[in-house]
C-alpha positions, 0 to 999 in steps of 0.5 A: 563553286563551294556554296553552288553545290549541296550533297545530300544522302537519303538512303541509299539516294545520292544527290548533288543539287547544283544552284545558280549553275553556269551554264556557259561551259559544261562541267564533268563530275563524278559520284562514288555509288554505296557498297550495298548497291554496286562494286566501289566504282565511279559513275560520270555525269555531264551537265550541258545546256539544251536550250533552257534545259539541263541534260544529264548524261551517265556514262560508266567509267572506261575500263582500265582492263587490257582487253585480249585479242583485237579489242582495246575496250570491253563494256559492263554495267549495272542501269536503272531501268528508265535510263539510257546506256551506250556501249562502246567498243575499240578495234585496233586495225594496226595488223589488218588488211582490210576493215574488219565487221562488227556483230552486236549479238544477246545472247548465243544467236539473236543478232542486234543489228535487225533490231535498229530503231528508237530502241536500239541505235548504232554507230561506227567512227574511224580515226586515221591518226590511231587506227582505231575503229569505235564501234557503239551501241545506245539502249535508249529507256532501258528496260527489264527485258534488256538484261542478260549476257551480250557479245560483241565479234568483230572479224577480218580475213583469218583474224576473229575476237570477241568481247562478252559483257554483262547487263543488269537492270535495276527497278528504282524500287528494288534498287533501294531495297537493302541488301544488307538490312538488318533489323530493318530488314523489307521496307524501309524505316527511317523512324529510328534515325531520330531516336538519340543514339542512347536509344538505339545504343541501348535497343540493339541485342545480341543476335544469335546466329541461325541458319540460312533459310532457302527462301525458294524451298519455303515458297515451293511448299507453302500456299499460293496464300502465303506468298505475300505474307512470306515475301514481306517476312523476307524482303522480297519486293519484286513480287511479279519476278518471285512468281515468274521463278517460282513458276519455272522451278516447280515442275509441270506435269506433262500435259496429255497429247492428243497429237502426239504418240510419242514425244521429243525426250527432254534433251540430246546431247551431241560431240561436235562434228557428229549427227543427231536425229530428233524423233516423235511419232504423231498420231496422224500419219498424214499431218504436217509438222513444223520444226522450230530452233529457238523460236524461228522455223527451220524453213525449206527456202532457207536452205540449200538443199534438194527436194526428193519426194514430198514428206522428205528435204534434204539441205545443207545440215539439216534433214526432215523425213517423214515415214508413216507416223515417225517424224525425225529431224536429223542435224548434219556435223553438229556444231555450237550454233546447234546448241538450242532448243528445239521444237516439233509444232502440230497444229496447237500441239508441240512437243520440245526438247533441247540439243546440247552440243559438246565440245570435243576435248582440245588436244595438244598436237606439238610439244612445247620445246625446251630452250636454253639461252643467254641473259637478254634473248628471246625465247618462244614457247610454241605449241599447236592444238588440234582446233581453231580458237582453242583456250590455252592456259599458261602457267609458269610453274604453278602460277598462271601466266595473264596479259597484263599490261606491265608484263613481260609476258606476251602471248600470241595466237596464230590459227592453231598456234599458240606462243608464248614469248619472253622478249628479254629472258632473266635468270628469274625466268628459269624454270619450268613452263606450263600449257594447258588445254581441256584435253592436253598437257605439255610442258617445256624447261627454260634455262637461262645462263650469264651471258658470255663472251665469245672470241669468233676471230682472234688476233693474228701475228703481223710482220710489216715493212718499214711505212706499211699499214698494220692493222690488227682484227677481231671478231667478239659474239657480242657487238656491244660490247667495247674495249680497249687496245695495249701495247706492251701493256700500256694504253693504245691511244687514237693519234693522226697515225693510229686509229681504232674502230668498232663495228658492230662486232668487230674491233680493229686496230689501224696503224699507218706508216709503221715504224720501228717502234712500233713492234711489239705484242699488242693486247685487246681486253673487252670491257666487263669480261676477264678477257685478252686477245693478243698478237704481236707486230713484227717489224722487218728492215730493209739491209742497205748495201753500201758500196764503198768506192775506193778513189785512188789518187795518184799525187806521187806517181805512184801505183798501189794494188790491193788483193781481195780475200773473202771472208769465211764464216762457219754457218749458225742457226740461233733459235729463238726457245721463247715463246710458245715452245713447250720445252726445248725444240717443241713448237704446239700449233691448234689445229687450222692456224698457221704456223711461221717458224722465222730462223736466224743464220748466220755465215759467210758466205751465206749458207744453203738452208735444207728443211728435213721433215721426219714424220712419226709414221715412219714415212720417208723424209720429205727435203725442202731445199732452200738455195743460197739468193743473193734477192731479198726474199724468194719463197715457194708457193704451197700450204707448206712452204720455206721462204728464204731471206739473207741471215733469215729462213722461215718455214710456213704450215698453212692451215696445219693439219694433223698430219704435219705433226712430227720431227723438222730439222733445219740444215745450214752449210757453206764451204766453211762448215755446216749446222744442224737442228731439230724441231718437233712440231706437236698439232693439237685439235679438238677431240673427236666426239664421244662415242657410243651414247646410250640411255641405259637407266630412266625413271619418272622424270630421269634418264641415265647416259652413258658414252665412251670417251672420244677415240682422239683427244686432240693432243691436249688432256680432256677437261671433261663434256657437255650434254644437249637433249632435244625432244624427238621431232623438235630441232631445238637442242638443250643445254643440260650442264653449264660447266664441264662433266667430267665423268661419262655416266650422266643422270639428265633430270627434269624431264617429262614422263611419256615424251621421246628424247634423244641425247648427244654429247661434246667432248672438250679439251683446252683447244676447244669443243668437238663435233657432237656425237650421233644422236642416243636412239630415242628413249622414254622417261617412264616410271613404276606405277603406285602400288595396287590398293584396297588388296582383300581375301575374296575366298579361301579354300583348304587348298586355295585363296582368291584375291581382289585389289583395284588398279593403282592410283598413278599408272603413268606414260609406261602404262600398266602391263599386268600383276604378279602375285607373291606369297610367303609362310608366316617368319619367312622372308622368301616370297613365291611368284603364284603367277608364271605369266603376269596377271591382266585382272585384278583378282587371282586365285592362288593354288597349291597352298598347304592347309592351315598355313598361315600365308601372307601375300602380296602383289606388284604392278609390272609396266615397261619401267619395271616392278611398284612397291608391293601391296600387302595386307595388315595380317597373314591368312589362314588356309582353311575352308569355312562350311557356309550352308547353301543359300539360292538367292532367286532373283525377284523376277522369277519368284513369279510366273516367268513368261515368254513368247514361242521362240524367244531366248530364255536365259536363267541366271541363278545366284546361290552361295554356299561352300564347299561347293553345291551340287546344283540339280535342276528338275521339270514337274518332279522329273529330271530336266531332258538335257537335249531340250535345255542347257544347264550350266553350274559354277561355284557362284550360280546355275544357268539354265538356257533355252535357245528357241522356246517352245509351248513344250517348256512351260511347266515348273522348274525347281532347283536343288541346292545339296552340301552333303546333308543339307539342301535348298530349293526353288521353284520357278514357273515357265509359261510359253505361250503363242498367238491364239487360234480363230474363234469356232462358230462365228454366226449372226443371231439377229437382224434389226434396222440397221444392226446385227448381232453376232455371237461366236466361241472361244477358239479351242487353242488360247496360245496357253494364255488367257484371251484378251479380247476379241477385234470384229471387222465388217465389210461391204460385199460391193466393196470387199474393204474391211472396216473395224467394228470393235476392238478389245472386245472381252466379251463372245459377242457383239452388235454391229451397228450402222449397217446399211440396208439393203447393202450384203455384209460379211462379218470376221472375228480375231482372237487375241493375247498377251501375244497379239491379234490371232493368225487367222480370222474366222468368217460369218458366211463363207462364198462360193464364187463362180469361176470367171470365164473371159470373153474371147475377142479374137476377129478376123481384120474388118476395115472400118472406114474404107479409102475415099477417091481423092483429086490433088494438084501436084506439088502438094503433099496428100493424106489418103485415111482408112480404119481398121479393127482385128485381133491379134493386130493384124498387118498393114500392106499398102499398095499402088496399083497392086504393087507393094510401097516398099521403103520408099521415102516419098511414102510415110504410113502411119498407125494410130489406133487403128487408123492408117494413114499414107503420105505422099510427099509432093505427088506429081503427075505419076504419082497418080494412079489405085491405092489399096490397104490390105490388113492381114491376121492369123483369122483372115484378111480384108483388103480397102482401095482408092482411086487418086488423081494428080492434076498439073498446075493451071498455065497463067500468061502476062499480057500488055495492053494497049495502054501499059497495063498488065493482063495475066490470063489463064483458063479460068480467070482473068486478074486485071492491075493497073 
C-alpha cells in the first residue's frame, strides 16, 4: 500500500495517485486541505468500483457541534464549482408524537422542495432503532448561482427548530489564486521555485509596510479602461463578479417615469404586527397595476378575501385600492414574512422599494427566582418572554452560559418559557445568574449550602415485658445515608433475636423476645455526620407470688396454732434525680412529647397514691387519685393520666402542651403513715415568631430589616433568627444567613434594583425553629441616581444667574423626581435651597442674589431613594450683568420677499441678543404697527410677530428696531400676501381662418398683488357644451386655436393664473342668450286604444278578455259585467301593463257568460269599451258496443271508431 499511493503538491493542488488499486473492497481516505484555501479541516473521499470506472465521492466531515433544539447534525461547506454535494440533516423524534415535516428553504422564502429535478434531489430515511429521521438533500454540478445562505425547518405539532448553513462555491481558477501572495501576487509564478535557495535568499528585501488600498474606491474612480490593468496590478481574476459588484455599488440615477407621477420612497420600515401602506401615484388614472413581492405577483386567487368594486380587493393581509391616479398597497399585521421587496409594475414601467420589518423588543414578563438548596439538588432558573421563539442569553455572572456537550448546563424551551436547569447543584455553582433578552433583563441568585442532616423522627423510649418485641425507629431526611446501632456504647450486631433494617429513610432496630438484658440506653449515629439519636429500653418483670402451703403433720398427736400479724411499713417515695432533671424535683419536657414520670413506693400495706397538680396560674388544684389494687397495672384513660402498679406509679402527659406546665406533687399514705413530694414540671417549645418585620432603609442592591423579638421565647433562651426573602409574586423563599443572626437589624444584599421583595423571619431557640412571621409589606431596593453633569452659567445678571446641566448618567429603577438647586457665598459653608419646589427641567433661574458676590452653586438629583451627590462647578460666579450690544439674528428666509397666500398663518420668529434686555418695536411702512390687525410678542431672546388669517391688507415692509439705551439695531422685512387673480377683461376673436381662430384679450385688472403666470384657454362645441383645453401656461394675451371644425359654432373661455393657481372665474368670447324652454302640455282625457273583442270559450277553460287605453294623469280602471262593478272577486284578475288591461277569468262556466265592459276615468274626462263573451257546455261523448265487440263512442259531431 506504501508503494501504491504516491502524493503530490502542485500549488495549492493535492493529490493522492493511486497505482495498481484493488479495487475488490472500497477504501476511505482523507486529504487535510491548505490554510490558504479553507479553515484546517478534513476532506473524505471514497474510492468504489463502477463497473471498469473508478467513482470518487467527497463528502465533508460530520460535524462534531452539538446542535440546539430538534437537530442532531447541521451542514456547512466550501465546493468547487462542477461537483456534487449532499447535505444532511438528523431529527430526533425521541419527544414527538407525530412525525415532524422537513422544509429545505434558500434564502428567507424560496422553498427548494418545488425545485426537485436533476438539479436538486431529496431524500428522507427513518431508522426505528434510534428514532432518528435523516433527512438529505444532493445539489448535483454545483454551480455559482448555488451559493448563498440555506435553512432547514423541521416542525411538529407545537415544537419547531431550525438549522442555517452556508454554501460558498469555488471557481477552480479563483480557487487557485493566493490569498496570501506575496511578491507573487496575481498569477501564478512558479520560476522562482528553481532558482537555488542563495538567490531567493538573497533577492528577498525588507518590505516597508503601507497602508491598505480599497480596491473598490480605486475602481469606482477610475476609467472603464483601466479595469483591467487595475485588476491585474491587485489580483482580481474573477473579472465578470468585479464588474457585477462595481455595477451594484455605483449608484444609478433614476430614470425618468413616464407612467408614474410619484414613486415608491426607497424603503419602509414597519414593527411587527402593525400596517403599512405602499403609495404612488400613476399617470393615467385608469391603468392597471400589478404588484409583486420578491419577484412573484400578489394575485387575487391566491388570497382569501372579498371583491367590493372593481380597482379595490380586500383579502386576508393584504389591501390594493385604487382611487383616481394613487395606488396603495396596504400589509395587514406586518410580519417577518413581509420583509422583502416590493415592486408596483405598469406596463414596462416599475417602480421598487423595500419593506423592513422590525422586530418588536422581547421583554421579560416572569422574573427569575432566586433559589436556595443543598449540595446534590436541582435547581431551575425559570422566566417567561413576551414572544414565542425568543433568543434568550444566559450568563452566569459575567460569562455566557452554551449547550455544550459535557456541560452541567441544560436549557429548556417551552412556548414562551425559558429553563435553565442545574440537575446537580455545587458549591461552585453559587452565585448570581443572568437572562438576557433584546428587550429585558432579569437576574436571580443561587445559594448552594453543605448538605445537612436532619432528624424527621427521633427515638423514643421503650418499656416491654418479658418475650415482648422492642423495636426502635427513626426517621432521617436523607435515605442514603447509613449508620450504625450502640447499646450502652458498644456495637449492635445483627443476630437470629436482633435485627436491623433501612428503608429508604427509615432505620430501625428490632429485637425479639426481649430479655432482661437487654435494657439499657441504645444509640443510632449516622455515617458521616456528627450526630446521635438515643432512647433507652425499659424492661418490666413479672412479681410471682409464691404461695407457701404450710402442711401440718400430725405425727404426736398433737395440735399446733399459729396467729397471723400483718406487717406495717410507713410508706416511701424514692425518686429517680437522674436523667433529664435540671436540678433537683425539675423535669423539662419539649413541647408535643410525651411525658411518663415511673415513681417507686414502697409500704406495707401497699399505699394510695394522690397526684396533685399546682398550676402557676393560680388555678385550683387538680387531684388524680390512684386507689390501692391489688391488679397488676390499672390505668385511667386521657391525655393526662396515672397508671398504677404494685411499689410503682407513673403519671402520663400525652402530647404535652404549654399549659401543663406547673407544680406535681405525689402523695403516698397507708394506716402507717404518709409521704409526700413535689415535682415542677417545665415545658418548653419553640418560640413564637417574631413580630413586626419592616424594611426601614434600601439602597441600590440592599435593604435594612428590623423586627421585634417574639413575645414567647419557648422557655428556652433565643440563640438568634433566620431570614427568607422572595420576590413578590414568586412563591419561592430564600435563604439569606446560613448560621444564626443574633441581632434584630438585618442589612439583606444582593438584590435587585427595581424588583418588589417581601421579607420574613424565624426565630430559634435550643427546642427549634418557629413559625415564620408575616410577610414585611413589599418594598423596593432603589438607589440615589449619579450626580447631574456638564453644570454651566447660561446667564448672569445684577440680580440673577441661569443654569444649565443635562440629566444624570444612571437614573435608576427609583427614577428621577426633579432637582434642587443650592448656593452659597465664596468661605461659607451654608448652602441655600434656591428652589421651594424640586425643579423638573434642566435649567434654573436663581433670583434674589446680592450684586457682585461671588456665589457658588450646586445642584442634586431627588428620586424616592433620596438626594445624589451634588454637581459643582470648578469656581464661583460672579453676580454682575455684562453690556452686550443688541444684535437681530434675522433668519435666512425672511432676508428675502416673505410671501403667503390670503388666509394662511404668518408666524415670525426673530432671534436677537443683547443685554440688558432690548426694547423690541416692530414698524409698518414707517408707521407703528395697529395692534388689532398683528400679535406681537417680545421675550429676552426673540420677538414674534403672528397674524392669524393673512390678508392683502398685511403686505407691506415690516421693520424692527432693537434699542439699549443709545444703541439700536434694525430689520427689515417685506410681507406680500397675495390671492388668485381675476378673469381677464375683453376676451374676443380677432380673426378666422380655415380651421383656426385667433384670440386676443387684457390682463385682468386685480393680479391677486402677484405677477401673472399664464394664462389657460378652453374651447367648446355648442352641440356639445363640453369644455376642452387648448393652451395651458400661456404667458403670452393671445393665442391661436387650431383644429376647429367647420362649420361646428365654438365658444372660447380664458383663466388667469399666479403663484396661487387658476383665476376663480373665466371670462368668455360670446356670451348667449337662450330662449326660455317652455314644456308641452301632455294632459288628455282617457281614449281607449284598442276596444274589447267578442269572444266564445268553452267553460272550464280559464279566458283573457285584452283592450288599451291612453290619458294623463293616468286614469282609473273599472270593469264590469253586465253594468255591474267586479269588485274583489278572486275568479277575477285584472292587470295593467303600459296601458294594457287585461281581465282573467278563471275557469268561467255557463254563468259566467254575459257583457263585459272597461271604464277609464280622469280628472279630464272618461271613456268607456264593451264586449260580449259567450261560455259554451262541454260536447256530450257516449260509448257504444258493437255487434262484434267493438267500441263506438259517439257525439255530435264526430264518431271515433277503435278496435
Amino acid at each position: 500500500m506504501r508503494n501504491s499511493l504516491c502524493p503530490s503538491l502542485f500549488g495549492l493542488l493535492h493529490t493522492v495517485n493511486v497505482a495498481n488499486a484493488n479495487l475488490s473492497a472500497p477504501v476511505c481516505f482523507f486529504l487535510f486541505q491548505c490554510l490558504s484555501l479553507l479553515n484546517p479541516s478534513k476532506m473524505y473521499f471514497k474510492i468504489e468500483r463502477v463497473s471498469d470506472l473508478i467513482s470518487f465521492s467527497l463528502f465533508p466531515e460530520p460535524a462534531s457541534t452539538e446542535l440546539t433544539g430538534l437537530f442532531v447534525e447541521n451542514n456547512c461547506c466550501l465546493w468547487m464549482a462542477g461537483g456534487d454535494v449532499t447535505f444532511v440533516a438528523r431529527v430526533d423524534s425521541t419527544t414527538l408524537t407525530r412525525k415532524p415535516t422537513m422544509k429545505w428553504l434558500k434564502g428567507k422564502w424560496l422553498d427548494l422542495g418545488s425545485k426537485a429535478g436533476k438539479h436538486m434531489q431529496f431524500k428522507e430515511t427513518y431508522d426505528r432503532n434510534t428514532k432518528i429521521y435523516t433527512y438529505e438533500m444532493k445539489i448535483i454540478k454545483v454551480v455559482a448561482g448555488d451559493a448563498g445562505g440555506y435553512r432547514c425547518e423541521v416542525s411538529a405539532k407545537d415544537k419547531c427548530d431550525s438549522s442555517t448553513f452556508e454554501v460558498s462555491v469555488e471557481d477552480i481558477l479563483s480557487a487557485f489564486k493566493r490569498a496570501d501572495a506575496g511578491e507573487d501576487e496575481g498569477d501564478l509564478d512558479f520560476s522562482v521555485s528553481l532558482l537555488p535557495s542563495s538567490l531567493t535568499n538573497r533577492k528577498k528585501k525588507p518590505v516597508k509596510e503601507e497602508p491598505p488600498i480599497d480596491v473598490w474606491e480605486l475602481l469606482k474612480s477610475a476609467h472603464p479602461s483601466d479595469y483591467e490593468k487595475i485588476a491585474f496590478e491587485y489580483g482580481i481574476t474573477d473579472l465578470r463578479g468585479m464588474l457585477k459588484r462595481l455595477k451594484k455599488m455605483k449608484t444609478v440615477e433614476p430614470k425618468h417615469s413616464e407612467a408614474f407621477l410619484k414613486r415608491l420612497d426607497s424603503c419602509y420600515s414597519v414593527e411587527k404586527g402593525k400596517k403599512i401602506v405602499l403609495r404612488c401615484e400613476v399617470v393615467d388614472p385608469d391603468v392597471q397595476v400589478k404588484w409583486l413581492k420578491n419577484g412573484q405577483e400578489i394575485k387575487p386567487s391566491s388570497y382569501s378575501g372579498t371583491m367590493l368594486t372593481s380597482t379595490h380587493f380586500i383579502f386576508s393581509q393584504y389591501v390594493m385600492e385604487s382611487a383616481g391616479n394613487v395606488r396603495t398597497l396596504t400589509i395587514n399585521k406586518a410580519s417577518l414574512a413581509d420583509d422583502a421587496a416590493y415592486e408596483c409594475v405598469v406596463g414596462d414601467d416599475k417602480c421598487f422599494t423595500e419593506v423592513f420589518v422590525k422586530e418588536p423588543p422581547v421583554t421579560i414578563t416572569k422574573l427569575m427566582d432566586d433559589y436556595h438548596v443543598v449540595v446534590g439538588e436541582k435547581v431551575e432558573f425559570e422566566i417567561e418572554v413576551s414572544e414565542e421563539g425568543a433568543h434568550v442569553m444566559w450568563f452566569f455572572e459575567d460569562v455566557e452560559l452554551h449547550k455544550e456537550k459535557d456541560s452541567k448546563f441544560r436549557f429548556k424551551k417551552d412556548g414562551k418559557k425559558h429553563t435553565l436547569i442545574i440537575h446537580e447543584a455545587t458549591l461552585d455553582d453559587i452565585g448570581m445568574y443572568h437572562a438576557w433578552t433584546n428587550g429585558g433583563h432579569t437576574k436571580g441568585e443561587l445559594e448552594v449550602e453543605e448538605k445537612q442532616l436532619e432528624v424527621l423522627q427521633d427515638i423514643a423510649d421503650l418499656t416491654v415485658r418479658a418475650t415482648d418485641q422492642a423495636m426502635f425507629k427513626c426517621e432521617v431526611s436523607d435515605d442514603k445515608v447509613t449508620g450504625k446501632w450502640y447499646k450502652d456504647g458498644v456495637e449492635v450486631l445483627p443476630s437470629e433475636r436482633i435485627k436491623m433494617t433501612h428503608i429508604g429513610r427509615f432505620h430501625r432496630l428490632i429485637i425479639d423476645n426481649v430479655k432482661p438484658e437487654d435494657a439499657g440506653d441504645y444509640t443510632f449515629v449516622p455515617d458521616g455526620y456528627a450526630l446521635s439519636l438515643s432512647a433507652k429500653l425499659n424492661f418490666l418483670a413479672f412479681t410471682i407470688s409464691i404461695l407457701y402451703k404450710i402442711t401440718y403433720f400430725l405425727s404426736l398427736k398433737t395440735e399446733i396454732k399459729i396467729d397471723y400479724v400483718p406487717r406495717q411499713d410507713p410508706p416511701k417515695i424514692h425518686l429517680d434525680t437522674t436523667g433529664n432533671m435540671v436540678s433537683q424535683n425539675t423535669i423539662i419536657v419539649v413541647a408535643g412529647n410525651k411525658l411518663r414520670l415511673d415513681v417507686e413506693i414502697s409500704g406495707e400495706p401497699a399505699p394510695t397514691c394522690v397526684w396533685i397538680c399546682l398550676c402557676p396560674s393560680g388555678a385550683a388544684p387538680c387531684f388524680l387519685f390512684c386507689p390501692n389494687v391489688t391488679s397488676a397495672v390499672e390505668s385511667t384513660e386521657g391525655r393526662v393520666r396515672v397508671e398504677s402498679r404494685k411499689d410503682l406509679s407513673c403519671f402520663v402527659i400525652e402530647s404535652a402542651e404549654r399549659e401543663d406546665e406547673g407544680n406535681y406533687t405525689i402523695c403516698v399514705t397507708n394506716p402507717a403513715g404518709e409521704d409526700k413530694a413535689m415535682l415542677f414540671v417545665k415545658i418548653v417549645d419553640v418560640p413564637d415568631p417574631p413580630e413586626n418585620v419592616k424594611c426601614t432603609g434600601v439602597g441600590e442592591e440592599t435593604a435594612t430589616i428590623v423586627w421585634d423579638p417574639p413575645a414567647f421565647d419557648g422557655g428556652a433562651a433565643l440563640k438568634g433568627y433566620l431570614m427568607e426573602r422572595k420576590k413578590k409574586g414568586s412563591s419561592r423563599w430564600t435563604k439569606l444567613n446560613f448560621d444564626v443572626y443574633e441581632s434584630t437589624t438585618y442589612e439583606a444584599k444582593r438584590m435587585i434594583e427595581g424588583v418588589l421583595y417581601e421579607m420574613r423571619v424565624f426565630a430559634i431557640n435550643s427546642i427549634g425553629m418557629s413559625q415564620p412571621s408575616i410577610s414585611s409589606k413589599p418594598f423596593m431596593p432603589i438607589a440615589p441616581t449619579s450626580e447631574p453633569t456638564r453644570l454651566s452659567v447660561h446667564d448672569v445678571t445684577d440680580s440673577t444667574c441661569t443654569l444649565k446641566w443635562l440629566a444624570p448618567e444612571r437614573i435608576g429603577a427609583g427614577g428621577l423626581d426633579g432637582y434642587v438647586i443650592e448656593y452659597c457665598k465664596e468661605g461659607d459653608t451654608e448652602w441655600v435651597v434656591a428652589n421651594q419646589e424640586l425643579c423638573e427641567r434642566q435649567g434654573f433661574v436663581v433670583r434674589g442674589l446680592p450684586v457682585g458676590e461671588k456665589i457658588n452653586f450646586r445642584v442634586v438629583a431627588v428620586n424616592i431613594a433620596g438626594r445624589s451627590t451634588p454637581a459643582t462647578m470648578a469656581q464661583p460666579v460672579t453676580i454682575r450683568e455684562i453690556m452686550e450690544y443688541p444684535k437681530i439674528r434675522l433668519p435666512r428666509e425672511l432676508r428675502t420677499k416673505y410671501i403667503r397666500k390670503v388666509g394662511e398663518k404668518i408666524n415670525l420668529v426673530v432671534p436677537f441678543q443683547g443685554k440688558p434686555r432690548p426694547v423690541a418695536t416692530w414698524y409698518k411702512d414707517g408707521q407703528p404697527i395697529d395692534p388689532k390687525m398683528v400679535n406681537v410678542r417680545s421675550s429676552n431672546v426673540d420677538s414674534i410677530l403672528f397674524i392669524r388669517s393673512a390678508e392683502r391688507d398685511h403686505s407691506g415692509k415690516y421693520e424692527l428696531v432693537l434699542q439699549i439705551e443709545n444703541m439700536e439695531d434694525r430689520a427689515t422685512i417685506d410681507i406680500r400676501i397675495i390671492d388668485k387673480p381675476g378673469p381677464p377683461v375683453n376676451v374676443r376673436v380677432t380673426e378666422l381662418w380655415g380651421f383656426n381662430a385667433a384670440l386676443e384679450w387684457e390682463p385682468p385688472k386685480d393680479d391677486g398683488n402677484c405677477e401673472i403666470s399664464g394664462y389657460t384657454i378652453q374651447k367648446a362645441d355648442m352641440k356639445t357644451k363640453e369644455w376642452f383645453t387648448v393652451y395651458e401656461h400661456n404667458r403670452r394675451p393671445n393665442c391661436t386655436a387650431s383644429d376647429l371644425i367647420m362649420g361646428n359654432e365654438y365658444m372660447f373661455r380664458v383663466y388667469s393664473e399666479n403663484l396661487c393657481g387658476l383665476s376663480e372665474e373665466p371670462r368668455f368670447s360670446l356670451e348667449l342668450k337662450r330662449n326660455p324652454y317652455k314644456e308641452k302640455d301632455v294632459s288628455c282625457s282617457p281614449k281607449f286604444t284598442q276596444p274589447l273583442v267578442d269572444r266564445s270559450v268553452v267553460a272550464g277553460y280559464s279566458t283573457a278578455i285584452s283592450c288599451a287605453v291612453r290619458g294623463f294623469p293616468r286614469p282609473k280602471i273599472v270593469w264590469m259585467k253586465n253594468k255591474m262593478i267586479i269588485g274583489e272577486d278572486p275568479k277575477y284578475l285584472m292587470q295593467n301593463n303600459q296601458g294594457v288591461l287585461t281581465l282573467n277569468i278563471r275557469r268561467p262556466s255557463t254563468f259566467d257568460g254575459g257583457k263585459y265592459s272597461c271604464m277609464a276615468v280622469n280628472d279630464l274626462g272618461k271613456d268607456e269599451v264593451e264586449c260580449q263573451l259567450s261560455v259554451r257546455g262541454k260536447n256530450r261523448v257516449e260509448e257504444v258496443i258493437g255487434e262484434q265487440g267493438e267500441s263506438l263512442l259517439l257525439c255530435k259531431t264526430q264518431m271515433i271508431i277503435r278496435w
